[in-house]
N, C-alpha and C positions, 0 to 999 in steps of 0.2 A: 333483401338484407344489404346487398353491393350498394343501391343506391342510399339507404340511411347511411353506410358507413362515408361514401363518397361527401352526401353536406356534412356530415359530422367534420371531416376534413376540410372542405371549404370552410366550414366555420373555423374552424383550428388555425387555418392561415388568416384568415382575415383577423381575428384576435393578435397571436403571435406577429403581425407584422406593426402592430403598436408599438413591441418593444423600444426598437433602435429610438423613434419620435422621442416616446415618454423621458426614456433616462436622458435626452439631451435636454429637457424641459426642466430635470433638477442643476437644482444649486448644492451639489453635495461631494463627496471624494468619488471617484469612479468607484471603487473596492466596496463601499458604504452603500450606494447603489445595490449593488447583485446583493448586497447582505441585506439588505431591506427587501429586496423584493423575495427571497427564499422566504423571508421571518414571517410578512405578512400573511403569506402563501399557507403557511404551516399554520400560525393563529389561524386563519378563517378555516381550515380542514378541521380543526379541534371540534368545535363542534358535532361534525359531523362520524367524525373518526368513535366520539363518544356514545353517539345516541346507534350506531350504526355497526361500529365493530371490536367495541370494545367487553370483555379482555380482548387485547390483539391476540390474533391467531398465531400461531406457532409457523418459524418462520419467515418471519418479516426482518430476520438481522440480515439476509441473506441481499435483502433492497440496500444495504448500506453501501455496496460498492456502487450502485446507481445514482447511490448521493452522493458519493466522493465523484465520479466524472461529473457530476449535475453542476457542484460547486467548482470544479475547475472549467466547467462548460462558462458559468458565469464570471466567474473571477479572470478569465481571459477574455473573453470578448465584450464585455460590458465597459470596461477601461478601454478597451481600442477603440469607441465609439468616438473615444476624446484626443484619441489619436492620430486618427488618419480621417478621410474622408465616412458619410454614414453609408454612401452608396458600397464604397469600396471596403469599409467594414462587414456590411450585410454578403456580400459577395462571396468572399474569403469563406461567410463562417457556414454558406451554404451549399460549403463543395463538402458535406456532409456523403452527402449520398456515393460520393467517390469511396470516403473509408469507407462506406457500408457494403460496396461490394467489395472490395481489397481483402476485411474483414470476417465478411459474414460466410465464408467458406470454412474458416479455421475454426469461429466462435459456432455459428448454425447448422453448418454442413450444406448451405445452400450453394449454386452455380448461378454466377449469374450469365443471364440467354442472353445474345443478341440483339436479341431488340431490347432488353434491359441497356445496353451499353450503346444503340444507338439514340433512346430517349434522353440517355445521361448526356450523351455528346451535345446534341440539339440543347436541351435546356442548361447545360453550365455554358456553351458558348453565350444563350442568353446572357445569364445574368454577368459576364466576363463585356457581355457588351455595355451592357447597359452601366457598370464601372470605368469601362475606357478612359472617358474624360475626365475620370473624377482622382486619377490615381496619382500620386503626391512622389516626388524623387527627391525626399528629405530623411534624416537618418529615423526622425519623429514618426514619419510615418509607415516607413518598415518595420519599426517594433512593432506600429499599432497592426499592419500589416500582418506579421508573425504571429503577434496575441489570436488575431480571430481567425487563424488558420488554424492555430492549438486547439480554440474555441472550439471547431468543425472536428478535429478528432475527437475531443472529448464529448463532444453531444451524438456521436457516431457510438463510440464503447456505450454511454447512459442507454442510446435508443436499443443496441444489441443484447443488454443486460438485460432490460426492461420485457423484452420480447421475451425472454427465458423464462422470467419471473411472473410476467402478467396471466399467466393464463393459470400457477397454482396461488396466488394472493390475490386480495380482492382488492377492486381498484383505490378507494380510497383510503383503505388503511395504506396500502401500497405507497402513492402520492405525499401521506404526511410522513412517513418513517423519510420518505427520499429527499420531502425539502426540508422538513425539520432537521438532520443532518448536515444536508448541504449547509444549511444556515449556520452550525453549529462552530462546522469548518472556518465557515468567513469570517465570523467572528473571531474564531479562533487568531486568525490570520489577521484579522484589524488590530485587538487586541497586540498579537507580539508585536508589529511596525509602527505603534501608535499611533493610528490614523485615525482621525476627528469621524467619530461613529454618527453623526450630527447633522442635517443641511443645516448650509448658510440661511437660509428665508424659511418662512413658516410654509410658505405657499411650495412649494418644494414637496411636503407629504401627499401632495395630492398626486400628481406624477408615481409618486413611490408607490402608494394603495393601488390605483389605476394599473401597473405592472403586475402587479400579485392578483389582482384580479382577473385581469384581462389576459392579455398573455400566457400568465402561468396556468393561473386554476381552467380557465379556458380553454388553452391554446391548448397546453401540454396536457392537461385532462385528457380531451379529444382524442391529442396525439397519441396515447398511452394506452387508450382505447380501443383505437382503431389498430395498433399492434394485436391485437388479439383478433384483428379477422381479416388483418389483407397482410403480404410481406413487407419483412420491414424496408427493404427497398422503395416500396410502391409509396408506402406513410413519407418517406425522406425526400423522393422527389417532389410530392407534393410541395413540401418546404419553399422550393427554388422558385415558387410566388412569391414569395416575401418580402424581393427586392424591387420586384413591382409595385406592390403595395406603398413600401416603407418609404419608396421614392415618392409616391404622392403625397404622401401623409407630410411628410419634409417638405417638401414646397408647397402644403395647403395651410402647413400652420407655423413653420420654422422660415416660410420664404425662401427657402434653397428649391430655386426653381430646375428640375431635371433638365438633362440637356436632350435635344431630340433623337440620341441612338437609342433613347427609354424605350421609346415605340418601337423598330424590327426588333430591340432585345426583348421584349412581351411579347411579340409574334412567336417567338422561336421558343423561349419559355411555353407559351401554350402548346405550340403543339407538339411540342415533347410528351406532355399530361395527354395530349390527344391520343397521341402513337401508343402511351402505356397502357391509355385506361381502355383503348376500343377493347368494345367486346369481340364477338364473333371468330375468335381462332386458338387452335387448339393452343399458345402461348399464353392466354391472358393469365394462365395461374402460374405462371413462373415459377 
């Protein structure tokens, strides 16, 4: 079962690291962005949610606080993307797994071991490297800076919620209650600031669907998933691929070509995941 949950997760990163790419591909407001990609997320669940669990089970209001962190998860780090660099934005919003253990004593009751905090060390040094060169000393880019730091607490609270909630709701009524909310919010929020709810170009929607697809139903599917059979610590380091990832995806198709710390910061990133996931000792179940 370790090993299906394990690709489940590699697939979940490899999805999820589309994100950053895609939204820099539209022509649209950043806020407009995260609200499209919840919206679509939630449309394409309809279906599903219908043929599969509907009446909703009793219950499911309880997911709305994992919308509310979902949609501030989005609403702040999707706009930093336009802010600061992508490298250094993805960075920021994957010191996740820092609040998860800060957190998950007070919300879970778990501790975190040892070797949980020396895999953390190894892999955020990673991805801390592989932003080095990319990090901006403009006022522009410390907001954007600050937004996807916010971003990383707030996906830290959704993932801790999520963990509570996944194991008595089932997954995909679960999924559209949290993004159909989140969604509800951003709108919410376009609406009062009156932001052009709109891309500029037509070709723009493709990027947007592409998101809601890939990433979210995908990514955060997986991720949502695999909360229900390994700790949520173990699901968030995972993550700290992303910047791996999202850096090649940028310089395959955006031409922002990584600078060469990418390489020891993927070294030290894997074997972080190495150190966590070895089997063979009475720690692996944290």
């Amino acid at each position: 079962m370790k090993t299906k949950v394990l690709v489940g997760l590699a697939v979940a990163v490899l999805a999820i690291s589309w994100g950053a790419p895609l939204a820099r591909m539209t022509h649209a407001a950043p806020l407009a962005v995260a609200t499209w990609r919840l919206t679509f997320a939630a449309l394409f669940l309809t279906p599903w949610v219908i043929a599969r669990h509907w009446p909703l089970p009793v219950g499911l209001a309880r997911g709305l606080w994992a919308g509310f962190f979902l949609a501030l998860h989005f609403g702040l780090w999707i706009p930093s993307l336009f802010l600061t660099s992508v490298s250094a934005s993805v960075v920021l919003v994957t010191t996740q797994p820092l609040w998860v253990l800060l957190l998950q004593g007070r919300v879970l009751g778990h501790k975190a071991t040892a070797r949980n905090l020396v895999s953390f060390a190894l892999a955020f040094s990673g991805v801390v490297l592989i932003a080095w060169g990319d990090m901006q000393l403009s006022l522009r880019a410390l907001v954007g800076d600050l937004m996807a730091l916010g971003g990383a607490v707030a996906m830290a609270c959704y993932l801790l919620v999520g963990t509570k909630l996944r194991s008595q709701l089932p997954l995909g009524a679960y999924l559209w209650v949290v993004n159909g909310f989140a969604a509800v919010l951003l709108w919410g929020v376009l609406t009062a600031g009156q932001i052009r709810p709109w891309p500029e170009v037509a070709s723009s929607w493709w990027p947007l669907v592409g998101m809601a697809l890939g990433p979210t139903l995908v990514g955060h599917t997986l991720l949502n998933w695999a909360l229900a059979h390994l700790p949520t610590y173990q699901v968030n380091l995972t993550v700290l691929l992303e910047p791996v990832l999202a850096s090649f995806w940028v310089w395959v198709f955006l031409g922002e070509a990584p600078p060469l710390h990418v390489i020891p910061g993927a070294v030290l990133v894997v074997s972080a995941l190495v150190l966590e996931y070895w089997p063979a000792s009475s720690t692996s179940a944290n």
